[in-house]
C-alpha positions in Angstrom: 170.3 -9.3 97.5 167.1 -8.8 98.9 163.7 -8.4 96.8 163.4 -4.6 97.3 166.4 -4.1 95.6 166.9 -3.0 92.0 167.7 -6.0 89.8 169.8 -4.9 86.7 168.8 -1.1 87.0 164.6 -2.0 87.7 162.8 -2.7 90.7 161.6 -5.7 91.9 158.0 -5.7 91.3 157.1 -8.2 93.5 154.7 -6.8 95.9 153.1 -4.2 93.5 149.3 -5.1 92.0 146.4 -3.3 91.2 144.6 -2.0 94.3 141.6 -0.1 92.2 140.6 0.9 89.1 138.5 3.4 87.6 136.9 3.4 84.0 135.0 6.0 82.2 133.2 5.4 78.8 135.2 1.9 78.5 134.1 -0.7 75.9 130.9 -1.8 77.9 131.7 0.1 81.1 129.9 3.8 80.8 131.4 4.0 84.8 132.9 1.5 86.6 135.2 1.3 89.8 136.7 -1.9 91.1 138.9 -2.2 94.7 141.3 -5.5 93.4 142.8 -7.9 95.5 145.4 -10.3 94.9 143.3 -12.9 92.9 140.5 -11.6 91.0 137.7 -13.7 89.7 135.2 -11.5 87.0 132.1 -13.5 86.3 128.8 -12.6 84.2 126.7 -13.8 81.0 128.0 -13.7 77.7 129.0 -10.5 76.4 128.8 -8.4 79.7 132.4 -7.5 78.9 134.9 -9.8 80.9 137.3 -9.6 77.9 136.6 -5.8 77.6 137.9 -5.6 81.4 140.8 -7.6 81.2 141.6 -5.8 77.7 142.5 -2.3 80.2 145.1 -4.2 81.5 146.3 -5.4 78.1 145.9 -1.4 77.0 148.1 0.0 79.6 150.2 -2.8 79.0 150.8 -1.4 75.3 151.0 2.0 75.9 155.0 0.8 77.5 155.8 -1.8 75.5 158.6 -1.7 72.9 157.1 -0.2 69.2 153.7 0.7 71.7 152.5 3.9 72.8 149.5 5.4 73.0 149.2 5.6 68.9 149.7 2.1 68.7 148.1 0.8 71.9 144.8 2.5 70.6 145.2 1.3 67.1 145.2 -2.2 68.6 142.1 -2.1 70.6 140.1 -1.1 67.2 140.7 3.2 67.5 139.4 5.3 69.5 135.5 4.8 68.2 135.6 1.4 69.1 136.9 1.4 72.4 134.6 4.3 73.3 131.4 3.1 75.1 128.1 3.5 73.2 126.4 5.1 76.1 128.8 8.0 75.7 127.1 11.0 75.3 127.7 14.0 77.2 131.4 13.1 77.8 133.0 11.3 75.0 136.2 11.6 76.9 137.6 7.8 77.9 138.9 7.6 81.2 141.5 5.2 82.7 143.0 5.7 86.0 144.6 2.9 88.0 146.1 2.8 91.4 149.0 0.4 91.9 150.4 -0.4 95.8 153.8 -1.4 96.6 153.0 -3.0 100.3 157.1 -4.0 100.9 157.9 -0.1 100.2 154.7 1.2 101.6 153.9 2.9 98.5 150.3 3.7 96.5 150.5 5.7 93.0 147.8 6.5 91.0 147.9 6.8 86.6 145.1 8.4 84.8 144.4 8.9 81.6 141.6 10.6 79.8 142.1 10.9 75.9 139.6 11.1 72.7 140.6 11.6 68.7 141.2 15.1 67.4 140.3 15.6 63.9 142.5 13.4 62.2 141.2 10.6 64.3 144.9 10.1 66.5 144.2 9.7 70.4 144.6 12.9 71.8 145.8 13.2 75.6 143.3 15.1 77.0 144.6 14.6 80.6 147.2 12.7 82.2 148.4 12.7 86.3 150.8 10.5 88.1 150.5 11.0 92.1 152.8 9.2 94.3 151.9 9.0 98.4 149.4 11.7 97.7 151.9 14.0 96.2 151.4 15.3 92.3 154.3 14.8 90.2 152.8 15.4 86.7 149.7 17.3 85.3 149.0 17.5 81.4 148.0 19.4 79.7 151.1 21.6 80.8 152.5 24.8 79.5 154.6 23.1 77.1 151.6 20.6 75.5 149.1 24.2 75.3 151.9 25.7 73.0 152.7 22.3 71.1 149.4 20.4 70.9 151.4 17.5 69.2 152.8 16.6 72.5 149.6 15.4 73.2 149.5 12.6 71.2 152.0 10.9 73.4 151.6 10.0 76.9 154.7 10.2 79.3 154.5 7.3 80.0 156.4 5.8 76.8 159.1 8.8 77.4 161.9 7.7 79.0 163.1 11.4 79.1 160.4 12.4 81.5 159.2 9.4 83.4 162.0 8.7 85.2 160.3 9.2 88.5 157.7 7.0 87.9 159.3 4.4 85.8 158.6 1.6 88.1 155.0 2.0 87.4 156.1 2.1 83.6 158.0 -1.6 84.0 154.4 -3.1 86.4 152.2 -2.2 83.5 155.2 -3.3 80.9 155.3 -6.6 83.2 151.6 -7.7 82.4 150.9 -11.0 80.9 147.9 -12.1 79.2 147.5 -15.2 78.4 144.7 -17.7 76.4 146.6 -20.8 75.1 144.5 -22.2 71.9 145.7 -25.9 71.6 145.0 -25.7 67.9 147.3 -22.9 67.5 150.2 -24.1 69.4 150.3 -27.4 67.5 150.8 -25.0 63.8 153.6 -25.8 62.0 154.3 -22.7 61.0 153.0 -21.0 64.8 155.9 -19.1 65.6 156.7 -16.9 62.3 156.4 -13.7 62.3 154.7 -13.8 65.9 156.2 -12.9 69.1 154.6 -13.3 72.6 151.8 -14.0 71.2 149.1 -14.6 73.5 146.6 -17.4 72.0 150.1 -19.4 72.2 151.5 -19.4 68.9 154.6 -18.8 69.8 154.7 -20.9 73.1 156.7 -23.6 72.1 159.6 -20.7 71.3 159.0 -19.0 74.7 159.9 -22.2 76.3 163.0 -22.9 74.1 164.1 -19.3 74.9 164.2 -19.3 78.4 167.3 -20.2 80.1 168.3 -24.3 80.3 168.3 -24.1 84.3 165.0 -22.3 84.1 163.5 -24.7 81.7 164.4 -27.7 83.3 163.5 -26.3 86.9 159.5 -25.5 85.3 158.9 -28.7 83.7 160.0 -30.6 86.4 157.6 -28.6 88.7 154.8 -28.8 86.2 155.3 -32.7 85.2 154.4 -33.4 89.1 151.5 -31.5 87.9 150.7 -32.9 85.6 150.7 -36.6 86.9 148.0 -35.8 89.0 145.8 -34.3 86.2 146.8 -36.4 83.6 148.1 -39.9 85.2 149.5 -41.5 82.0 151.9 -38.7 81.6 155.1 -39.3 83.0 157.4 -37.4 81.8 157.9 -34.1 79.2 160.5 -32.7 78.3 161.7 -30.3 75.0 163.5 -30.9 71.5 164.0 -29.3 68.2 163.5 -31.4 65.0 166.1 -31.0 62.2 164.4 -27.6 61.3 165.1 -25.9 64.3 161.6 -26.1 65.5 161.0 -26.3 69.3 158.6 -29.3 69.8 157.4 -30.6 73.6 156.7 -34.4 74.0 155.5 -36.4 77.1 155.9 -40.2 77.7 152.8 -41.6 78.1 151.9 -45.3 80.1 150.5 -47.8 78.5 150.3 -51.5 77.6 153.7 -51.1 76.4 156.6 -51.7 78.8 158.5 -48.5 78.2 155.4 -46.7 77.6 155.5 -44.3 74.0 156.3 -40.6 73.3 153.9 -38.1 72.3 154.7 -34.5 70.5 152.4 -31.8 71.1 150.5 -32.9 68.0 148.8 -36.2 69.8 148.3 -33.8 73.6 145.0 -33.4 74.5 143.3 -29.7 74.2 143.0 -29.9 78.1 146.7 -31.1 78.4 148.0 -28.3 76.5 145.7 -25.4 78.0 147.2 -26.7 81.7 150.3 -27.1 80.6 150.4 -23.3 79.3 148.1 -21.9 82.2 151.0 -23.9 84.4 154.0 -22.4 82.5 152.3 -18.8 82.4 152.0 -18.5 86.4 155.5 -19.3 86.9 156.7 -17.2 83.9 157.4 -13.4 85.4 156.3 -11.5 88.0 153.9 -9.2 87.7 150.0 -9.6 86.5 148.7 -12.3 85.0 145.9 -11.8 82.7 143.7 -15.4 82.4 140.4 -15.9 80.3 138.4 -18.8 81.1 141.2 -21.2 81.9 138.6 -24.2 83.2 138.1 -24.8 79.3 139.1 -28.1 78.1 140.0 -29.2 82.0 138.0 -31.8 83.8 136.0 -30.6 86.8 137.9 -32.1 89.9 140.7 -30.5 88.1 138.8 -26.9 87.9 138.5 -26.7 91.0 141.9 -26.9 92.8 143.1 -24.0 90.7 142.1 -21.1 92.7 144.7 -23.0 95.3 147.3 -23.6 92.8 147.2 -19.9 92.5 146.9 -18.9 96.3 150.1 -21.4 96.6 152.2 -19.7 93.9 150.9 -16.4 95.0 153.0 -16.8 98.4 155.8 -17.2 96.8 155.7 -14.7 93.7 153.4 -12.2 95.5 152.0 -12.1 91.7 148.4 -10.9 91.1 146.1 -13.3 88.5 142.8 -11.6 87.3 140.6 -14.3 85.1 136.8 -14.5 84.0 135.3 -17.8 84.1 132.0 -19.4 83.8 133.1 -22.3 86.0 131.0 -22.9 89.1 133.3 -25.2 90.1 136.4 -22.8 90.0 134.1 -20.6 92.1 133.8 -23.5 94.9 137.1 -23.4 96.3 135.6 -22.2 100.2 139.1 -19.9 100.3 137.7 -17.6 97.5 136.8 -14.2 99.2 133.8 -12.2 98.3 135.9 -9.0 98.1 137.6 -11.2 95.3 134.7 -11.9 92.7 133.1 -9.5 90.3 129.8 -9.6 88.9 129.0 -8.3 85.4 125.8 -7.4 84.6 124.4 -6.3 81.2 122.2 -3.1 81.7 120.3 -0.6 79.0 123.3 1.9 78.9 126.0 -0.7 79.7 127.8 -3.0 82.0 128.0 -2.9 85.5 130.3 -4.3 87.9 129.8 -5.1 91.5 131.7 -7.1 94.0 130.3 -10.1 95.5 130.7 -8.7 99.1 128.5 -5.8 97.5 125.1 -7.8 96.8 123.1 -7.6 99.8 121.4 -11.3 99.7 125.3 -12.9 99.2 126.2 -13.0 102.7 123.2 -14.1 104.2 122.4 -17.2 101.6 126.4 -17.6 102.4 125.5 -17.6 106.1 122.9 -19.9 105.4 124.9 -22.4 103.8 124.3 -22.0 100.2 127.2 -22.4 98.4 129.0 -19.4 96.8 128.6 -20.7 93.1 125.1 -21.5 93.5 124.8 -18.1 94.3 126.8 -16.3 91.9 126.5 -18.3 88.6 122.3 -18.3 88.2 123.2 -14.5 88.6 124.9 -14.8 84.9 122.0 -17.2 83.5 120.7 -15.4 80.3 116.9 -15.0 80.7 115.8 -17.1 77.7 118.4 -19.8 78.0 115.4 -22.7 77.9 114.4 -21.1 74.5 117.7 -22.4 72.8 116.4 -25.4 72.1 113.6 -24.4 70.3 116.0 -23.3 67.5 115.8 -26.7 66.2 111.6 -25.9 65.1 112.6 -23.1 63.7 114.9 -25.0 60.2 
């Protein structure tokens, strides 16, 4: 069976990604339009709204999901008031339009969404479109929503009785993974009740003891030889479940003993646990993977080889990964495109966002042989930053 073929009913996703997207009145984004590649690096100071951008993803992402929609989707990113941008005025309307390619079928479709909250404070569809190859399948509001305006509180997306000829672009944004593994989390005894996917990791351990045996085995194996070269004493890991039922990892570590010792995830490291998730999350599913700063807790030398640990898996998976960092030494990887980074910049009415290959003095420091980081991160440098220590005269 080749990849372009449906697999139990859906289409192979591999292949599909973002190609652009457009945001109106968005968090910190009054406007903002992005052309995406395959790996996308999203950089800026504090609170310029990285996690606002990768949260549109997550949004979209909810809308399809089983016990989502557009109710639900809204009600987790705080309601309608608190996703709208400050800066909107005149047109309180938020906008969301995505365009997703398919480069093995030859295929572009664009999804937009424009909603705001009726009276009763429920999302409201105030327009939604789905064009495939140029050619509009859908327009709303329609005859039908005019003469029952509670239509409108549901997008077609989550309608499996009308979205059946755009349902592969319903299972790409269902096949969306965010992930931001917090060590302390994972080692909780109690991390995986009541939670499911969850995507600080509190219910990682389970994900791993869910997946198939073959699967499993395959992964750790890959990510152990990983792992060896990031963390040397760690020779082995493997899986087991105590006499609760709970799924624990534990590695063999070398030491001055001759068989070495096991560890559970309770003795790992922060940064052994953040790699091994950000390891276990790019070969977990196909479609986009959603990273926040995943340099934290990793040694520098380490940092650095991951944008090609993702250009390596990307050949084979064809998946896209869209992160923020701070790292400049994530950023020094030569490979790294300029078309590929994203710069965030706080502004009186908002964030903007600009591409790298978009700043007119990148190019020519590039040319000049200053390196891209050195570049880029005094870019994000909060203006008082020297100030910080003057906190200290101030108790």
């Amino acid at each position: 069976m080749t990849t372009d073929q449906p697999v139990n009913g859906k289409k192979d996703i591999r292949g599909q990604r973002f190609a652009k997207l457009y945001l109106e009145n968005w968090r910190n984004f009054p406007k903002a339009e992005l052309d995406l590649k395959y790996r996308v690096f999203l950089v800026g100071p504090n609170a310029a709204g990285k996690s606002n951008l990768l949260e549109v993803f997550r949004f979209l992402h909810d809308i399809v999901s089983v016990g989502g929609g557009l109710q639900q989707a809204v009600k987790n990113h705080g309601g309608v008031s608190s996703i709208r941008s400050l800066a909107a005025r005149q047109k309180p309307d938020i906008v969301v339009r995505a365009e997703v390619v398919d480069e093995k079928q030859n295929e572009r479709v664009s999804y937009e969404l424009r909603f705001a909250q009726d009276n009763l404070r429920r999302p409201l569809v105030r327009k939604e479109e789905v064009i495939r190859n140029g050619k509009q399948l859908f327009l709303r509001p329609d005859d039908s929503d005019r003469q029952d305006t509670e239509r409108l509180t549901q997008t077609y997306l989550e309608q499996v009785n009308v979205n059946k000829e755009f349902r592969d672009i319903v299972e790409f944004f269902g096949s969306i993974r965010y992930l931001h593994i917090v060590p302390q989390l994972v080692r909780e005894p109690d991390r995986s009740v009541g939670k499911h996917n969850d995507p600080f990791g509190g219910d990682f351990l389970e994900q791993i003891a869910n997946t198939t045996e073959k699967t499993r085995s395959s992964r750790l194996r890959r990510i152990q030889e990983a792992l060896k070269v990031a963390v040397p004493q760690l020779t082995e890991i493997g899986m087991f479940k105590d006499t609760k039922g709970t799924p624990h990892l534990r590695g063999k570590y070398q030491h001055w003993r001759p068989q070495g010792a096991w560890q559970t995830e309770e003795q790992f490291s922060d940064g052994t646990l953040r790699l091994l998730g950000l390891l276990w999350a790019v070969l977990d599913g196909r479609g986009p993977l959603l990273l926040e700063e995943p340099e934290l807790s990793l040694h520098p030398e380490v940092v650095r080889f991951i944008p090609q640990l993702f250009a390596r898996i990307q050949r084979h998976t064809g998946r896209q990964i869209i992160l923020s960092t701070h790292s400049a030494e994530l950023l020094r990887d030569e490979a790294i495109g300029l078309d590929e980074v994203f710069l965030l910049q706080p502004g009186k009415e908002g964030s903007e966002v600009q591409a790298a290959s978009e700043l007119s003095d990148v190019k020519t420091l590039l040319d000049g042989g200053v390196p891209l980081p050195e570049i880029i991160m005094p870019k994000t440098k909060p203006e008082s930053a020297e100030q910080l220590p003057l906190f200290g005269e101030w108790l």
